[in-house]
N, C-alpha and C positions, 0 to 999 in steps of 0.2 A: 662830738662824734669822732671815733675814729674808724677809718676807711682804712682797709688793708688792699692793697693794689700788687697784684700778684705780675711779674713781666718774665717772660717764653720765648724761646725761637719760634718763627712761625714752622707749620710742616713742611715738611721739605726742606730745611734750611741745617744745615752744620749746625750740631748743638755741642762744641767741644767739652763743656765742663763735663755735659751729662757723661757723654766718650768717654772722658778720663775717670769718670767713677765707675762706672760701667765696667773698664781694661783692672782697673783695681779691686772691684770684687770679684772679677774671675779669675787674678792674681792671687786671693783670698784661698781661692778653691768654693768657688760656689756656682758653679756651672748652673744654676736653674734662672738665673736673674733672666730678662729676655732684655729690659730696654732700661734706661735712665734717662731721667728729662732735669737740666736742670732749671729750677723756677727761682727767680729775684723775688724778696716780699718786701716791702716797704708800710710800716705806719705811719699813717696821714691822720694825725690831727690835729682838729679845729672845727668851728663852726662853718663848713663849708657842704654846698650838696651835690648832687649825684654829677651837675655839669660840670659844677667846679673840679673834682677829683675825676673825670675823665677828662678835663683839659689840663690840670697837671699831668696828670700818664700820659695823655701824647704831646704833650709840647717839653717835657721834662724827662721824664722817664724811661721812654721808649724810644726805639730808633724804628719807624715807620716799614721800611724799607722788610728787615727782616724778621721783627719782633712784636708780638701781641701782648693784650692786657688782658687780666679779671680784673672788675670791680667787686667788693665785698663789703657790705655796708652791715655786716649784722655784728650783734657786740665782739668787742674784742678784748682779751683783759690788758688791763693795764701795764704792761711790763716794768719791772721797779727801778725806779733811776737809782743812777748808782754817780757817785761824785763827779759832776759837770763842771 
């Protein structure tokens, strides 16, 4: 299976990537944007299940303090390796 683990600022917290995308599309000239979030995604796979991939997100992944997770257990396509 693979698990897509999606990591966030919690609310409230400085989200500077989102900011700096945000300041560059209304450098764009696109005045209607209102907000940007930016989100980490990670593919997790293996034979592993819903406890195991929320104890890698918070023991791995995440930093407790100011950053949240999604779990996402539903298919995901395969993205194609390319020369490892």
């Amino acid at each position: 299976m693979i698990w897509r683990i999606e990591i966030q600022e919690k609310p409230g917290i400085f989200d500077p990537v989102g900011a700096e995308v945000y300041h560059d599309i209304l450098d764009l000239g696109v005045p209607s944007v209102c907000a940007v979030r930016a989100v980490r995604v990670f593919l997790v796979e293996g034979d592993i299940d819903h406890t195991q991939a929320g104890r890698i997100s918070r023991e791995l992944l995440v930093d407790p303090v100011v950053q949240g997770y999604t779990l996402c257990d539903r298919p995901v396509k395969r993205p194609a390796r390319r020369g490892v």
